[in-house]
Every structure is written in C-alpha cells, then in structure tokens.
C-alpha positions, 0 to 999 in steps of 0.5 A: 398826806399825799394824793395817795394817801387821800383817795376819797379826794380823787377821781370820779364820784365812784372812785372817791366813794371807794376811796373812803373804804379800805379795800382790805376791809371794806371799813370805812378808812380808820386811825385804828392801831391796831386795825379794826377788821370787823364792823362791830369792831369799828363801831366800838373803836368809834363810840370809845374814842367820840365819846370821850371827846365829847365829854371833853366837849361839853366841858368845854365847847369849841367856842364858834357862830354855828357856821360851817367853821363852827360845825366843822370844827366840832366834827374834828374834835369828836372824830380826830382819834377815828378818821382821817378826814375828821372835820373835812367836807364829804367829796360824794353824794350821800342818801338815805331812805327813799322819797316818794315820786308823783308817778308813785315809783321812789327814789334815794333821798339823797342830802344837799349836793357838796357844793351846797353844803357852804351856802346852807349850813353859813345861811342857817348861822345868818338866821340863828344870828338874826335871832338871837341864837334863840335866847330868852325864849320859852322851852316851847319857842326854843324847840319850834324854833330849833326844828327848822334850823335842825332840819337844814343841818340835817338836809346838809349833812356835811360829812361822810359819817358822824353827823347826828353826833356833831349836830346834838353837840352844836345844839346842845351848845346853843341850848345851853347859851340860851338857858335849856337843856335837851335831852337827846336819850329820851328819843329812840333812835327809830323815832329820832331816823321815823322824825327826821326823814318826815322833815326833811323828805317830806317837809313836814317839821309837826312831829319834829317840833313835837318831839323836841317840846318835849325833850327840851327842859330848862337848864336847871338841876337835871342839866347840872346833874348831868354835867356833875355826872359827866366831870366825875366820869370825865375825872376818871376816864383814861385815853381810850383804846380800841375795845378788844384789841388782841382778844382771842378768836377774833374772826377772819375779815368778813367780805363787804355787803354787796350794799356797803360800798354802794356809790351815793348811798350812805350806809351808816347807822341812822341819823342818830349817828 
C-alpha cells in the first residue's frame, strides 16, 4: 500500500485518527467485499471472520515468547480478513473510561503512549521468561500470577481494535503450556470492562486475581472437551462471508455519532473486545 492508502499513518494525531475511518461511513477502514455500511454490519463482518481464525488458532498456536512479535503476530492472524492494519502498532492514543483527579474532576483513562508499547509489552515477556512462563503452579498461582501480567498488557493495548481478543488468545496459550485452561465466557463482559479498568486505573489487581481464581481450571476433560468441540466445528466451517451481504432493506448509511471519530478516545466495544 502506498501513503495514500494508509492514512492512519500520516499527519497529526488528529489526521491519523480519522484515517483509520472511512469517511463514506464512519467505520473503521475494513477489508469487507462487499462493504459493510452499517455498525451492526461490521461488527458481524468481524466476529465471523476472527472467530474462524481463532478456532484455527487454538489449533494451532502461532508458536512465540509472548513478546511484542508474539502478541502481534497473534493480532494478524485473528484479524487478517478484517483490517488492513491487522498486526500493525495503533499510530494514536486511545482511552477508555475515566480516571479520577486529586481535585476531584476526571479525565479519559488513556492506555500507555505508542512509543511505550515496545518497552512494556517485551519487559512483560522478560518477567514471564524469568518465571518459567508460569509453569508448575497451582490453579490458584497460576491466576495471581497471571493478573499482573494481564494487567500490563491491557495498559498497553497495542492496537487500534481487537485487543481482548488478542490478549485471551495469548493467555490461553500460556495457560495451556502450563497445564490450565481459562475460561473466558464465565465473565460477563461488564465485569470483565468493571475488573479490568480497577486494575489498570486505579492499581488495584483484588478483584482481577479473584476473578481469574475462579475461571482458571486444570487442563483436564473440560479443556479436551472444549477442543473436541472446536475441531468438530473446525471440520465443518467453511471461509466465512460477510453475514447478510446482498439482504434486501438494508438501510442508507447512517451518519457517525458525533463521539465515534472523537481524537484520543477509543470507541470500541469494551475490553472484552
């Protein structure tokens, strides 16, 4: 691709944020064929497409030392049918949620600054490394010690969109390397957002570590359950398409919430996303 054809790369911070949109939409910039004009639409495009690949994925993993290569590898493979930037840095700063000031006024929680992301992510893959990836440990170590290095990831969050997903993938890697299996769908997703932004805004990991306690399990019949579950539906999926292409009364575009473009301010979905 050309300059042109990258624009979340160029200009001010302003300019690249819009540059991950199309402006004919206000989506965010999609490989879609034929393209997506609504949100709902999108987000469908989406979750067909990544979940196909991650079921390919947990197959068989993208093989790494949970470094920045690692994660962002994982990232291309989830999202290479959906972005064009699948796998690549985020060029802005994102937020999300509000942070609390000792004056009692607030502020956007923003995510660690780009230039940051490198520095974090790899010292995070240091400390797994120091620590054996966190193998021979009970269910219960496993999860304590999982929530800080979960928590630095999530203060990262390197991309524009699809981190929870990419995170869950490379912790369920690890878990599975150290004999546990977590289990991710037990959390609803307002918790999942209510945990994570404690953590990471507020520094305290309690309810993050008490969550994961009782999520993780051993890897035992429920994970070879669940695997037997995903390679039968692995067997039977075909490539996804984009659900609904060509259904009749499908809307003129919507114009974009005055919110969705806003510089700085990451209008996704939640973390779980």
């Amino acid at each position: 691709m050309t300059g042109s054809d990258r624009p979340w790369e160029a200009g001010s911070e302003p300019e690249r944020w819009a540059g991950y949109f199309d402006p004919a939409t206000g989506l965010l910039r999609n490989l879609s064929a034929p393209p997506v004009s609504t949100p709902a639409q999108l987000e469908q495009f989406e979750n067909s497409h990544v979940e196909y690949r991650l079921i390919g994925l947990r197959a068989e993993p993208v093989a790494g030392s949970y470094d920045l290569e690692h994660v962002q590898a994982i990232h291309r493979e989830l999202f290479r049918d959906v972005y064009p930037w699948a796998g690549e840095l985020r060029t802005v700063g994102i937020s999300k949620g509000v942070r609390d000031l000792p004056d009692g006024a607030q502020a956007k929680a923003g995510f660690l600054p780009v230039e940051h992301i490198p520095f974090v992510v790899n010292g995070m893959a240091d400390q797994l490394r120091q620590e054996n990836y966190l193998r021979g440990l009970s269910n219960e170590e496993f999860a304590d010690r999982l929530a800080g290095h979960f928590n630095d990831l999530n203060e990262a969050h390197p991309f524009r969109d699809g981190n929870g997903r990419t995170q869950r993938a490379l912790w369920d890697q690890l878990a599975a390397e150290a004999g546990h299996t977590i289990h991710w769908q037990a959390i609803p997703n307002d918790v999942n957002i209510r945990i994570s932004h404690e953590a990471r805004v507020n520094n305290n990991l309690d309810p993050l570590r008490s969550t994961l306690r009782a999520i993780v399990t051993d890897d035992g019949l429920m994970a070879r359950t669940v695997k037997s579950y995903e390679a039968s539906r692995l067997a039977g999926i075909d490539t996804p398409t984009r659900p609904g292409a060509g259904s009749a009364g499908t809307s003129a575009n919507p114009a974009p919430s005055a919110g969705y473009r806003s510089p700085g301010f990451d209008a996704g979905r939640g973390y779980g996303r």
